[in-house]
C-alpha positions in Angstrom: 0.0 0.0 0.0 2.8 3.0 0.4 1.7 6.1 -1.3 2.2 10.1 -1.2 3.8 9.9 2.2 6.4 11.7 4.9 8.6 11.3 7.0 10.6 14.0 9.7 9.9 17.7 11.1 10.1 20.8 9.2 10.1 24.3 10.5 6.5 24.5 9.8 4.7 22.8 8.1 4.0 18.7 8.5 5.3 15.8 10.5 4.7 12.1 9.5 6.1 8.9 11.2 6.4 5.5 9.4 7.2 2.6 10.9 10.6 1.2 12.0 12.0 1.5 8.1 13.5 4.9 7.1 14.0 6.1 3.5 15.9 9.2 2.1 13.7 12.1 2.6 13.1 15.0 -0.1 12.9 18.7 0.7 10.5 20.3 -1.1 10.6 24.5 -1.7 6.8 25.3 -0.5 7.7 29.0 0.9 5.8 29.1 4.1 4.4 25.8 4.9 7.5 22.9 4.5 7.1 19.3 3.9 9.3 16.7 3.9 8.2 13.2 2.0 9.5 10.3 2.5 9.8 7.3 -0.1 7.7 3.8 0.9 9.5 1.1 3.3 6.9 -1.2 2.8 6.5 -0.3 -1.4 10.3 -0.9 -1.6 10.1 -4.0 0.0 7.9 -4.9 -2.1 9.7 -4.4 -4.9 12.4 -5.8 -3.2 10.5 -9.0 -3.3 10.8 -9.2 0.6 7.3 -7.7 1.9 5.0 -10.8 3.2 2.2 -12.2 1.0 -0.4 -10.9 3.1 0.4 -7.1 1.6 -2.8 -5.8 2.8 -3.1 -5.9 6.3 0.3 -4.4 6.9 -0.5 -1.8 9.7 2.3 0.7 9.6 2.3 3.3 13.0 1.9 6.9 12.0 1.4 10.4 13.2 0.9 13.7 11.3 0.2 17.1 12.4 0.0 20.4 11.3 1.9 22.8 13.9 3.5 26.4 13.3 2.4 28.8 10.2 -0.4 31.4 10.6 -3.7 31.1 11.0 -6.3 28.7 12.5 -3.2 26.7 12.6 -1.1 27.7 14.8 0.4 26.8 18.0 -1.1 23.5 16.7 2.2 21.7 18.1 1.8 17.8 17.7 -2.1 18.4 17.7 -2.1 20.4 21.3 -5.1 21.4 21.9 -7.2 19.2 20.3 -9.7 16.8 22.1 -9.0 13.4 22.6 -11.6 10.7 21.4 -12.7 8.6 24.8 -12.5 5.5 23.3 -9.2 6.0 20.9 -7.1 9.0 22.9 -6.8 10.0 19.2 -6.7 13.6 18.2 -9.0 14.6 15.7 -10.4 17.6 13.1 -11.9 19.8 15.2 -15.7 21.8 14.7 -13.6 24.1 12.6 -12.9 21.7 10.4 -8.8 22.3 11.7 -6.9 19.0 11.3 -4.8 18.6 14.5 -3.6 14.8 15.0 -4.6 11.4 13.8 -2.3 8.8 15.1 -2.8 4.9 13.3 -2.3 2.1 15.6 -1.6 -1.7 15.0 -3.9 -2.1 18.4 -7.4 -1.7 18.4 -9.3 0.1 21.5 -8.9 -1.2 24.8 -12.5 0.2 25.4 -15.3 -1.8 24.2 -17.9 -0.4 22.2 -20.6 0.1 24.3 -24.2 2.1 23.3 -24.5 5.5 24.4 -27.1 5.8 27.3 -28.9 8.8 25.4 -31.4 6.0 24.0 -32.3 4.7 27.3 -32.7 8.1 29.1 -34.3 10.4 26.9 -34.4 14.1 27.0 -37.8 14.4 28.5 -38.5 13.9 32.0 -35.7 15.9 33.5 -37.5 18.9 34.8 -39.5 18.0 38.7 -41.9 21.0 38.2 -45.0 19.8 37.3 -48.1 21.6 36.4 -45.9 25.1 36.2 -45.4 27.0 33.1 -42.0 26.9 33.6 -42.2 22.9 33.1 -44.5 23.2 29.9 -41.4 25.4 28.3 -39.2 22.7 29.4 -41.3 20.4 27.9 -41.5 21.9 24.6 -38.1 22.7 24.7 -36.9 19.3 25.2 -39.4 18.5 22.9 -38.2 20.4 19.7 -34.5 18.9 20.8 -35.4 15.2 20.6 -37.1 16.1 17.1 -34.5 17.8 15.6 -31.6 14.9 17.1 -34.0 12.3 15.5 -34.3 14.0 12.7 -30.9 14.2 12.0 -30.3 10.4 12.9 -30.8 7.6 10.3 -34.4 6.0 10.3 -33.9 2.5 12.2 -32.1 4.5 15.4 -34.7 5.3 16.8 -36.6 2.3 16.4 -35.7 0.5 19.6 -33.9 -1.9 21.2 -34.9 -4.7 18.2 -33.2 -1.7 15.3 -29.7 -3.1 16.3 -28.2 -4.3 13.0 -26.8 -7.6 14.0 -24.1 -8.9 12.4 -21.5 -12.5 12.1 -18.2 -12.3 10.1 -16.9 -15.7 8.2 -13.6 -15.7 8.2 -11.7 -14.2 10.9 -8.3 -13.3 8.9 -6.2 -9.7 9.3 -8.5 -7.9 7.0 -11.7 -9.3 8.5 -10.2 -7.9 12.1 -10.0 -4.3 9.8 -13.3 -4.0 9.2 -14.8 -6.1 12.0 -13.3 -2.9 14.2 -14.7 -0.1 11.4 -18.2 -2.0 11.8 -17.9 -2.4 15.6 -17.2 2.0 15.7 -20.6 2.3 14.2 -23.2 2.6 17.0 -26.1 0.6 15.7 -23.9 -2.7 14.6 -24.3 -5.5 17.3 -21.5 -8.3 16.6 -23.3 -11.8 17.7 -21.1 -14.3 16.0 -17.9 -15.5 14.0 -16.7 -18.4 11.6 -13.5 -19.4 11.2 -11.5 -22.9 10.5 -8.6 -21.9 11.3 -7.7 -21.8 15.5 -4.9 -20.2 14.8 -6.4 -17.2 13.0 -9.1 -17.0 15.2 -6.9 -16.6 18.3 -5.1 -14.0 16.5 -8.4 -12.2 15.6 -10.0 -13.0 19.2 -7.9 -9.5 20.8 -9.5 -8.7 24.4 -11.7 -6.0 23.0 -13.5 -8.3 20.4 -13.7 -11.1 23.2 -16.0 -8.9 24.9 -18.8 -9.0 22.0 -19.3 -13.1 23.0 -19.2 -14.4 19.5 -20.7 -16.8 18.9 -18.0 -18.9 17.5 -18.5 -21.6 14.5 -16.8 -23.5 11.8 -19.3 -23.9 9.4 -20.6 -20.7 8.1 -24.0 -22.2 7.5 -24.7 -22.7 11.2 -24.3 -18.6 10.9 -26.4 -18.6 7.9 -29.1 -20.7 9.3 -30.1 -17.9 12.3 -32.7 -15.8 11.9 -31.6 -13.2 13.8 -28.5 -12.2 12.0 -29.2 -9.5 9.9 -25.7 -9.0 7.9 -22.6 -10.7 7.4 -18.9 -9.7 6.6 -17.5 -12.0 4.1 -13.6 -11.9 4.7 -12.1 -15.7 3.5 -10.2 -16.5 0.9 -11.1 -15.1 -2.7 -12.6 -17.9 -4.4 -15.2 -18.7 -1.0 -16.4 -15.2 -1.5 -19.0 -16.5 -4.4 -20.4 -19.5 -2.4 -20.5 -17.3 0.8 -22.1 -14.5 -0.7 -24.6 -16.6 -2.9 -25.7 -18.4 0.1 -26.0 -16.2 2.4 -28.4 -13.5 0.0 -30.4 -16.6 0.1 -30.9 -16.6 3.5 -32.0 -12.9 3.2 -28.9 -11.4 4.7 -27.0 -8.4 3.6 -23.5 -8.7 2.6 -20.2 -6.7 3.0 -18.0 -8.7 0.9 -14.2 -8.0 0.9 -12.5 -7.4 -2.5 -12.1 -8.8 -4.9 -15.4 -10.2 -5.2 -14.2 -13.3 -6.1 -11.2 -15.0 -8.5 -12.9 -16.7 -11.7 -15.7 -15.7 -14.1 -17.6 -18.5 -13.4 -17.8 -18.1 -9.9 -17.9 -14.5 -10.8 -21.2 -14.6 -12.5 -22.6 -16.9 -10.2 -22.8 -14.3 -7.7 -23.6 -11.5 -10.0 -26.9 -13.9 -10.8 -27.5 -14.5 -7.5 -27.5 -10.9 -6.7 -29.7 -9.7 -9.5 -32.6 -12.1 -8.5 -32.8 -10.7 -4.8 -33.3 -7.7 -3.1 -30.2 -7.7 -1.0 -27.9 -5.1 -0.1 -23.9 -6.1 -1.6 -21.0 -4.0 -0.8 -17.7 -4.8 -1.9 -14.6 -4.0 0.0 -13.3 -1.4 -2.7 -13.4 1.4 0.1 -11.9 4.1 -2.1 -15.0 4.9 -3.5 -16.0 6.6 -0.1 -12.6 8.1 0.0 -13.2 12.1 -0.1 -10.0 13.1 -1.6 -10.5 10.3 -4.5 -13.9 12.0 -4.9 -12.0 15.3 -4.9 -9.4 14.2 -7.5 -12.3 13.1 -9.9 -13.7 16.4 -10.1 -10.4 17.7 -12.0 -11.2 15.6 -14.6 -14.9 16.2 -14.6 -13.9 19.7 -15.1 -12.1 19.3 -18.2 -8.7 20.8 -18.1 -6.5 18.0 -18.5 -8.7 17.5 -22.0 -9.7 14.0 -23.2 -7.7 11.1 -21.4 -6.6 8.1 -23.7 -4.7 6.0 -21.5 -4.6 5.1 -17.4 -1.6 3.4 -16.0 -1.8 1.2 -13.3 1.6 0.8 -10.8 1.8 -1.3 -8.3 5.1 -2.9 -7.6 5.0 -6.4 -6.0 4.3 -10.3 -5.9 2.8 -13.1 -4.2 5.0 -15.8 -5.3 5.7 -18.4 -2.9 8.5 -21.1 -3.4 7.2 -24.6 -4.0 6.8 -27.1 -1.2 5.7 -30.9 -0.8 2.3 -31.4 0.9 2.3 -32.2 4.6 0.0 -33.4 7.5 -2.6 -30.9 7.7 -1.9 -29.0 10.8 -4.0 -29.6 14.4 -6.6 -26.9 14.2 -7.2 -26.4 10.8 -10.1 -27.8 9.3 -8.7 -28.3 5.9 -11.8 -29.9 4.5 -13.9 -26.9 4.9 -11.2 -24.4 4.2 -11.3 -25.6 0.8 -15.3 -26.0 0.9 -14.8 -29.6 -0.3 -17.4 -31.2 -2.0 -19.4 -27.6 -2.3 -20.2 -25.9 -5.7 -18.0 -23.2 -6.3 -16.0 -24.8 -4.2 -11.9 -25.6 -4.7 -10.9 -28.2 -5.9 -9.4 -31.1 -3.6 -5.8 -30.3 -3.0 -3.2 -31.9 -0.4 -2.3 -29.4 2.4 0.8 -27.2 1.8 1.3 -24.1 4.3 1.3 -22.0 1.3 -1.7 -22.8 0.2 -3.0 -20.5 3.2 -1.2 -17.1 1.8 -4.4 -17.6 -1.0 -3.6 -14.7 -2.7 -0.8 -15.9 -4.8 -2.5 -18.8 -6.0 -5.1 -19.5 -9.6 -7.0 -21.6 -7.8 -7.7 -20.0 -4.5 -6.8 -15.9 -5.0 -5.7 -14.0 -8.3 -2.3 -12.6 -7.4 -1.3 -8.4 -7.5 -3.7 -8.6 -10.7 -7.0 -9.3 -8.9 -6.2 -8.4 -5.0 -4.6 -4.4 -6.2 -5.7 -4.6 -9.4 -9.5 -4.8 -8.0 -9.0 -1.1 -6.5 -7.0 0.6 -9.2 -9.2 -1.0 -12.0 -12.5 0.2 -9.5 -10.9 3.5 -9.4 -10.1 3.8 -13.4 -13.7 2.6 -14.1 -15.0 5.6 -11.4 -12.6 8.3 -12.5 -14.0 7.6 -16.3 -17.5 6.8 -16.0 -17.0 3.6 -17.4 -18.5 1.6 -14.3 -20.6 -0.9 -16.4 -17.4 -1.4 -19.0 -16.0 -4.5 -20.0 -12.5 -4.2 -22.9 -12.8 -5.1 -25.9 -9.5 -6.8 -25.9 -7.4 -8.5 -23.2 -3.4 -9.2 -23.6 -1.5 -9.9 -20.5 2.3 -11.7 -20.4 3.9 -12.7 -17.4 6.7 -15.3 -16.0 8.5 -16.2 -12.5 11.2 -13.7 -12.4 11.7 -13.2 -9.0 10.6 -16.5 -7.7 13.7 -19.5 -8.1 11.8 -22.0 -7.2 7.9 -21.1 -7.6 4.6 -23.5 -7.7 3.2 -24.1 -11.3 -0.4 -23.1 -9.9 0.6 -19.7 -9.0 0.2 -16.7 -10.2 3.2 -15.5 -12.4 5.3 -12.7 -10.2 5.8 -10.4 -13.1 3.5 -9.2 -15.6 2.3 -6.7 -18.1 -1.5 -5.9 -18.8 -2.8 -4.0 -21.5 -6.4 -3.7 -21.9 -8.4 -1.9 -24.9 -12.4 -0.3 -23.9 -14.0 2.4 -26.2 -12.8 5.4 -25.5 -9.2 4.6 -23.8 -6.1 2.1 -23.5 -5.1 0.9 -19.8 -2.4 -0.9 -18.9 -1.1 -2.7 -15.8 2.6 -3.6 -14.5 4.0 -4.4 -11.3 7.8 -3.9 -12.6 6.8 -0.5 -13.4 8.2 2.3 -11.2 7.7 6.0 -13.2 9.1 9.5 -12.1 10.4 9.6 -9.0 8.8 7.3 -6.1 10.2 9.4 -3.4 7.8 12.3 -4.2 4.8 9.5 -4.3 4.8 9.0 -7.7 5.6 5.1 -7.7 2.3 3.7 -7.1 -1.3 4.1 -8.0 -3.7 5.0 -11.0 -2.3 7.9 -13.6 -4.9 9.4 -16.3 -2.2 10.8 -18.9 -3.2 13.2 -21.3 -1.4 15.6 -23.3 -2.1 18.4 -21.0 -1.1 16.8 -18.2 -0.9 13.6 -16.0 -3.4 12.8 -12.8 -2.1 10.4 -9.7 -4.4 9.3 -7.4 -3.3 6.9 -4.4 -4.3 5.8 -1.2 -2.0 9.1 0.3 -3.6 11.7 -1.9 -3.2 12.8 -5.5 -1.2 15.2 -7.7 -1.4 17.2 -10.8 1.6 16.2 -12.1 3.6 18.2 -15.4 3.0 19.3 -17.8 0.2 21.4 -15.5 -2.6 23.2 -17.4 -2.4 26.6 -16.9 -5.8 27.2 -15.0 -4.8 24.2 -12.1 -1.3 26.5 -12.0 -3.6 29.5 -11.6 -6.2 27.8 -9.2 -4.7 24.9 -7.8 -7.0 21.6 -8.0 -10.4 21.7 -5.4 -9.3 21.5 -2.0 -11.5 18.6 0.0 -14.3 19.3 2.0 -12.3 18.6 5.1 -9.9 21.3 4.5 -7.6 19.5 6.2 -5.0 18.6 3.7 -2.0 20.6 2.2 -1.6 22.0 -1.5 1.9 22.3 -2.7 3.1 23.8 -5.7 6.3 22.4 -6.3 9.2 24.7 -9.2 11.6 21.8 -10.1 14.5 23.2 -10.8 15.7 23.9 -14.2 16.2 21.2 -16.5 19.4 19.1 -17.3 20.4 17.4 -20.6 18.0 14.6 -20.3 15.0 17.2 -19.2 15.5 17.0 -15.0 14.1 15.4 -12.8 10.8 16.3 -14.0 11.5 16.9 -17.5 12.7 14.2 -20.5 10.1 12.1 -21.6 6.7 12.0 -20.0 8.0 15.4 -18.1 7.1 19.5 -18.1 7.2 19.6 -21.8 10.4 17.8 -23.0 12.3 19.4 -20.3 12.7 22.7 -21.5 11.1 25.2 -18.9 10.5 24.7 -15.1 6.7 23.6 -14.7 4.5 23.8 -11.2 3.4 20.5 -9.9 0.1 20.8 -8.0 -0.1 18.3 -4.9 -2.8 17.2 -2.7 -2.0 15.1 1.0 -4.7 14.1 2.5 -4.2 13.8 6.6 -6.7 10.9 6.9 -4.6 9.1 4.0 -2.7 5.9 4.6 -2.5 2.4 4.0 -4.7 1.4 6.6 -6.1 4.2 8.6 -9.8 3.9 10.0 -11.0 6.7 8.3 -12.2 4.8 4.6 -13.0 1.7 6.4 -15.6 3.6 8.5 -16.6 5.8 5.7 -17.2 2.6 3.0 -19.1 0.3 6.1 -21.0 3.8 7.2 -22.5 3.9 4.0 -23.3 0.1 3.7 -25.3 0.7 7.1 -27.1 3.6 5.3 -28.1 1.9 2.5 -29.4 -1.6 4.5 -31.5 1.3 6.0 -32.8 3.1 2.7 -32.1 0.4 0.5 -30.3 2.2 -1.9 -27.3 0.8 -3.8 -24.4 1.5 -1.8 -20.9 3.2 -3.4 -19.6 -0.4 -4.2 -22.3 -2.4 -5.3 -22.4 -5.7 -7.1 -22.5 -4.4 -10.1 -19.4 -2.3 -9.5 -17.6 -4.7 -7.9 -18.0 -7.2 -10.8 -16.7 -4.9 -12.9 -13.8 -3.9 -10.9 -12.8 -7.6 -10.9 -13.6 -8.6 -14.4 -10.6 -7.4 -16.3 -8.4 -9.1 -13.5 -9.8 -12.1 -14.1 -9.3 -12.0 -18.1 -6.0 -10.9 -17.6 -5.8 -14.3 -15.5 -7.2 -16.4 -18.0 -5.2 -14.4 -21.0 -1.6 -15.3 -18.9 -3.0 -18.8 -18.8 -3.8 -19.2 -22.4 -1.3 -17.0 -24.4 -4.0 -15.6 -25.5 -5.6 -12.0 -26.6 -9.2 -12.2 -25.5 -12.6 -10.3 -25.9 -15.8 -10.7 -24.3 -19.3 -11.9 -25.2 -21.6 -9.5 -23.2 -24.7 -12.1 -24.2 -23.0 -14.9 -22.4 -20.5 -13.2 -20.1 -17.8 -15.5 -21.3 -14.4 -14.8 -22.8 -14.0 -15.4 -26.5 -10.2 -15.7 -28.2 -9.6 -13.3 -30.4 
C-alpha cells in the first residue's frame, strides 16, 4: 500500500512517522508551509521481493500534524489542543474543520464499544416541576430537541432496542479484524457471532476488545447462515469462498459486506452477480476508495475538463505473491482443511493436499488472483469511477507474465511479473507491477495515472497530484481543496532542466524538459494504507443503505466490474491468448 507519504519535522509545516523502516527524505521548496516526504519502506520492500504475502493488512504506526504557520493553525504543536476521542485517545479535526492529529495504531481500542445511554434516558423527564409554566417550556423545549436529534439520525435508530443491526463475520483473517473494528465503531452494529476454520487465525483475531462481544463462534458458516436473527454478514475468507458465501447467504435474506475482490474466476464470478440480480439484498464490496473524499475530490479535475480527453490510465503497483514450491504435509491440528477448501461444495476448490502456502491464498489461480485481482480490484474500481466507465468491459485483453523473481515457484501460482494491456472504447489501460515511473520518493511510484497531453493525474491511497505538464488554470487555481480542509496544497518549481530534461523533465516530463513547470499536490491527513478513516466511511454507507435500501458506493455491479478485467487478464496469462468478451453470455472469447 505506500503512497504520497512523509517522514521528519520541518520548521512549519508537517510531520509524518512511518514505521521502523527509514528512506531518504526529499525537501520540497513550498515558501511558508514545508514538507518533507519520504519514499515507501513497505513499497520498496515490495519491490524488493521481501514484503509478506499478506500485503494488505500491513499496519504501519503513523502520526501527522500540522503545527506552526499562521492562522487557524497555529500553535497546533503535535495536535495540542485538540480533544481526545474517549474511546481511541486520538486527536482529531476539530468543529472548525482544523486537522490537529490522527495517530494509526496496529492495536485496536482497549474500550469496548458500548451504546450510548442517550437511547435509554431520553431528554424528557428531566425537569420536577410539574403543572408550572415553567415545566410546559421545558417540555417543549426538550421537545423540539429530541425532534431535531431524531431528525438528523438515520431512520432505524430510533426504532428501539430490536433496530440493532446484528451482524457475524466468516472468516476471521487480518482484514476481517479491519473491518470487524470499522463495523464495531458504528453505533447501531451489534457483533453476535464469528466463523472461522482456522484456531490459529481466530486466536489472533480474538484480541480482548473483540472477546468482549461473546461471539458466537462456529466452523461452518452455514450454522451462521441458518439464524434468523443475524441480519448481515462480513465475508472476509479466501477469494474464491467469497461467491459460495455470498450466494448463500443473499439466500438466506442477509445483507453482505463482501471484501474485495469479489471473487477470482468468471464462473464463480457470475454466479454471484446472478444471484445478486434475483434478490433484493444489499452487496457491498470491499473497494473502500469509492468513499474516499480526496478520490472523490481528485475526480472532479477531470470532470472539469482541463486535462482534456484522457486516452490511456496506467496502473503501478510494484510487488508479488509468489511463494517457493513445497511438498504437501499433515494438515496441521486446528485447521479444518476440508472446509477451508469448501470440499465437495459448488464453487468450491478443488481437492488439493495441504501445503502451508496454500494458506497465503492470494498468490494462488485456484484459491486468489495474485497483485492482478487483489490491487488490481481497486485501481481498475478506481479507473472505471474516474472515467465513468462503471458498467465497461475491454474489448480486448493481452496480458504476459513469468516467474522472475521466484527460483523455485509452484506451477499453480500466479506469475510474479507481468504486463497488462487492456483496450475499452474510448481509452487504453495498462497494468505492470515492474513499473516504477518519475520519482517514487515524491509518491509518484504507485497508484492509478490518467495521462493526457495536458497533463498527467495520480491518485493513491495518500492523496493525488497534478503532475507536469500542469494546465495553466490548475497552475492559476490549484486543483479543489477537499471538503475537510484539512489537507496541504503544494506547488512544487523543479529546478531547471538538465540534458535529459530533469528530474521532472525528459520524456513524459514538463514539456520535453525545457522550462520549469509547477506541480500541483494534494495530502490528504486521513490518507494511509490502513487508517480507520475509509473503512468507516465505506461500512457507514453500507449501514445507510441496508436502511434506505439504496445501492451503496460499491455495489455488485461495481464490484463485478472492478474484478472482471483481472480475471481475463488471469485467463489471457493462462492461455497466451488476446481475449474479448461476449456480453450475451458473459464469457471470454479468443480473439
Amino acid at each position: 500500500m505506500g503512497g504520497i507519504s512523509g517522514k521528519g519535522t520541518t520548521s512549519a509545516g508537517i510531520r509524518r512517522l512511518h514505521g521502523p523502516t527509514r528512506a531518504r527524505s526529499h525537501r520540497l521548496p513550498t515558501g511558508s508551509i514545508g514538507v518533507r516526504f519520504a519514499g515507501f519502506p513497505l513499497r520498496l520492500q515490495r519491490a524488493l521481493g521481501n514484503l509478506p504475502p499478506d500485503r494488505e493488512d500491513i499496519r504501519p504506526r503513523r502520526t501527522l500534524c500540522i503545527r506552526g504557520g499562521r492562522g487557524p493553525t497555529r500553535g497546533l504543536a503535535a495536535g495540542r489542543g485538540a480533544p481526545r476521542s474517549r474511546r481511541t485517545g486520538r486527536r482529531h479535526i476539530d468543529a472548525s474543520g482544523v486537522y490537529t492529529d490522527v495517530g494509526c495504531t496496529a492495536n485496536p481500542p482497549t474500550e469496548p464499544w458500548r451504546p450510548s445511554p442517550e437511547g435509554r434516558a431520553g431528554p424528557l423527564g428531566a425537569s420536577k416541576e410539574r403543572g408550572s409554566m415553567a415545566s410546559r417550556r421545558k417540555f417543549l423545549k426538550a421537545s423540539a430537541a429530541a425532534l431535531a436529534v431524531a431528525a438528523a439520525r438515520p431512520a432505524y435508530a430510533f426504532q428501539g432496542a430490536n433496530s440493532r443491526i446484528r451482524m457475524a463475520v466468516i472468516g476471521c483473517g487480518n482484514r476481517s479484524a479491519r473491518v470487524f473494528d470499522a463495523f464495531a465503531r458504528q453505533k447501531e452494529v451489534q457483533w453476535v457471532a464469528g466463523c472461522e476454520v482456522n484456531q490459529d487465525k481466530l486466536a489472533s483475531f480474538m484480541t480482548p476488545a473483540r472477546k468482549t462481544f461473546n461471539l458466537e463462534i462456529v466452523e461452518d458458516y452455514r450454522r451462521i447462515l441458518d439464524r434468523n436473527d443475524i441480519d448481515a454478514v462480513l465475508i472476509g475468507g479466501p477469494d474464491f469462498s467469497h461467491a459460495r458465501m455470498t450466494i448463500d447467504a443473499i439466500a438466506a435474506g442477509k445483507d453482505v459486506y463482501v471484501e474485495k475482490p469479489a471473487t477470482n474466476t468468471i464462473p464463480r464470478l457470475n454466479a454471484m452477480m446472478a444471484a445478486y440480480e434475483k434478490s433484493d439484498r444489499i452487496v457491498q464490496v470491499g473497494t473502500q476508495q469509492r468513499s474516499w473524499d480526496h478520490f472523490a475530490e481528485a475526480k472532479k479535475i477531470l470532470d472539469s475538463g482541463v486535462l482534456g480527453p484522457i486516452r490511456h490510465i496506467q496502473i503501478v503497483q510494484p510487488g508479488n505473491y509468489s511463494r517457493p514450491a513445497e511438498d504437501p504435509q499433515p494438515v496441521p491440528p486446528g485447521l479444518n482443511w476440508d472446509l477451508w477448501q469448501l470440499k465437495g461444495m459448488e464453487l468450491g476448490a478443488p481437492e488439493r493436499p495441504f501445503k502451508p502456502s496454500r494458506l497465503a491464498f492470494r498468490g494462488w489461480y485456484e484459491y486468489g488472483s495474485g497483485l492482478i485481482g487483489d490491487w488490481g480490484a481497486h485501481h481498475i474500481d478506481v479507473a472505471h469511477w474516474f472515467m465513468n466507465a462503471d458498467n465497461k468491459v475491454p474489448k480486448k485483453t493481452a496480458a504476459v507474465g513469468n516467474f522472475m523473481v521466484q527460483q523455485n515457484p509452484d506451477p499453480e501460482q500466479v506469475p510474479d511479473t507481468f504486463s497488462i494491456s487492456w483496450e475499452y472504447d474510448d481509452f487504453v489501460m495498462t497494468f505492470a507491477n515492474g513499473e516504477v515511473p518519475r520519482d517514487p520518493e515524491d509518491g509518484e511510484g504507485w497508484g492509478v495515472f490518467f495521462i493526457s497531453g495536458s497533463g498527467t493525474l495520480l491518485v493513491n491511497r495518500m492523496g493525488y497530484a497534478v503532475l507536469p505538464p500542469v494546465p495553466r488554470t490548475i497552475r492559476k487555481q490549484g486543483p479543489p481543496p477537499p471538503p475537510t480542509a484539512g489537507g496541504v496544497q503544494i506547488a512544487e518549481t523543479p529546478a531547471a532542466a538538465g540534458p535529459q530534461g530533469g528530474r521532472m523533465g525528459g520524456p513524459g516530463g514538463g514539456r520535453g524538459g525545457a522550462k520549469p513547470v509547477e506541480k500541483q499536490v494534494y495530502i490528504n491527513p486521513r490518507g494511509g494504507v490502513e487508517e480507520d478513516y475509509p473503512l468507516d466511511a465505506h461500512v457507514r454507507n453500507f449501514l445507510d443503505c441496508m436502511a434506505s435500501r439504496q445501492k451503496p458506493n460499491a455495489s455488485m455491479e461495481i464490484g463485478y466490474h472492478a474484478a472482471l478485467p483481472a480475471l481475463l487478464a488471469l485467463e489471457s496469462l493462462k492461455s497466451g491468448k488476446m481475449l474479448g468478451w461476449d456480453a450475451q453470455k458473459r464469457e471470454p472469447v479468443v480473439l
